[in-house]
Steps between C-alpha positions, in 0.01 A plus 500: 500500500853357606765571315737234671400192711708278664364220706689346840488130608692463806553171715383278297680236714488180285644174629614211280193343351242372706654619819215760694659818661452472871340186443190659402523726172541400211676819264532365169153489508485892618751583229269286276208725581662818465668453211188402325394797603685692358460326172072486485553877642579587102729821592863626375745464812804681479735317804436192693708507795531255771634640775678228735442169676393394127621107650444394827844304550719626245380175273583524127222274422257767629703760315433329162161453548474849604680645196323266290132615558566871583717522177219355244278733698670793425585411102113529536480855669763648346709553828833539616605225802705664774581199751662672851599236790367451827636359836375208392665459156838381418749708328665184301116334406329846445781629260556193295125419481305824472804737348644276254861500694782234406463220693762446782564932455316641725681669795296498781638747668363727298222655448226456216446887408380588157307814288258496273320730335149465319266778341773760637421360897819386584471201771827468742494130653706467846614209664423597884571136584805353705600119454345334784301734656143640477515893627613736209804701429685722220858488495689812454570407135180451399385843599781658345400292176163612564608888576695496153234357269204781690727775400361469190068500485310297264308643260150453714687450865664162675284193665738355773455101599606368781379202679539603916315874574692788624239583701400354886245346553220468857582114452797361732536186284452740160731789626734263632562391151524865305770685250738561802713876471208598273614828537783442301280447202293797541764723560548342110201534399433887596490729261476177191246437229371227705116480513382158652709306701378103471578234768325166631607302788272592750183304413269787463395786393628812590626863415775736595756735404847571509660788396165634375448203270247230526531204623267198359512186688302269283313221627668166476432234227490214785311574813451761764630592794249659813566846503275561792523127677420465873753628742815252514431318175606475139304353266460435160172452234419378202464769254701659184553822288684681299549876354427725232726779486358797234692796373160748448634874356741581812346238708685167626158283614539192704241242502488186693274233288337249728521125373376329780208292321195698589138519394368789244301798631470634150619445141347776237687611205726792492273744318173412663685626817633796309170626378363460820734691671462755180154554550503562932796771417245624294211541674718631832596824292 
């Protein structure tokens, strides 16, 4: 059984209302479907954390609705809301709207870092974003801010947020767009209670490490990017996720959920499955 769960949106991407991302998707109805979800799924959540590009133009419209649904949602889970920016967030919007900051006292220039810590897991949120630009980078203050808190573990380890991976990736247009100096970070991270390191950005789905600790890149709330796509192009599908992330004994799990509307191959109750399963162990002895 899990003893912690914590489950990652990431680009979520919503315009001001009505307007389609890319012309073609429409993400307040993904974030619709998911977080109904989550509700008709029944189950305690410890954290919901969205983990960047939670607006697609920085609007704060689409940051109210946003906070507005995933807030009554998690009243109804019983989970903590960790909100982390994206390149595609603004500092001013995203702080005022989603963090509750004074209006008019946000200072851009600075970053949106926060901790939080739930069921003894204690979540660290970076901002890897710069103003104006869309590849990722930590300045040298923020890693000493992030050195000074590590040097003291959590109770049942760290779960570090950031919204650009440290890791490359076999993608030009993806790599091209990456943590830059991510060895900075790891040299950090070595030796910390860190045991999951959470990003989105990419579009995808995808693991790594750094420093020894995994890397979950959890599919995006929006669409999809090609990982594979004929030589020369880059393209994009319909087609949305979103994570489960379990603490199991010493285990940090990562799941990605598909959302995608899909047909049924099966729907049997819990037990029936149990039992079954019961009974083959059985007669295999």
């Amino acid at each position: 059984m899990s003893e912690f769960t914590l489950v990652q949106l990431t680009d979520t991407h919503l315009r001001p209302t009505g307007e389609l991302v890319h012309g073609v998707v429409d993400t307040d109805a993904n974030l619709t479907q998911v977080l109904t979800h989550l509700r008709e799924a029944g189950q305690h959540v410890d954290a919901l954390v969205l983990s960047g590009d939670l607006s697609d133009n920085g609007s704060p419209e689409a940051y109210r609705r946003l906070r507005a649904a995933v807030e009554a949602v998690a009243a109804e889970i019983g989970a903590e809301i960790v909100y982390v920016m994206g390149n595609h967030d603004e500092r001013a919007a995203f702080g005022e709207e989603l963090l509750g900051l004074e209006p008019g006292s946000v200072d851009t220039a600075l970053p949106h870092d926060r901790v939080v810590e739930v069921a003894g897991v204690r979540i660290i949120a970076l901002d890897s974003t710069t103003p104006l630009r869309h590849e990722g980078r930590l300045e040298v203050d923020q890693l000493a801010w992030l050195s000074a808190r590590l040097r003291t573990p959590a109770p049942r380890g760290t779960v570090l947020v950031l919204h650009h991976p440290p890791v490359p990736s076999p993608i030009a247009t993806v790599d091209f767009l990456k943590l830059t100096d991510a060895d900075r970070l790891a040299a950090v991270l070595t030796g910390s209670d860190v045991r999951m390191i959470l990003c989105g950005h990419n579009h995808l789905t995808a693991a790594a490490a750094v420093a020894g600790i995994p890397v979950w890149i959890g599919p995006a709330l929006s669409y999809r990017i090609d990982p594979l796509a004929p030589a020369g192009r880059h393209r994009g599908f319909t087609g949305f996720g979103y994570s489960r992330i379990d603490l199991v004994g010493s285990t940090m799990l990562a799941t990605a959920i598909e959302a995608t509307p899909a047909t049924p191959v099966y729907d049997r109750p819990e037990s029936e499955v149990l039992d079954q399963l019961a009974a083959i162990a059985a007669r295999t002895r």
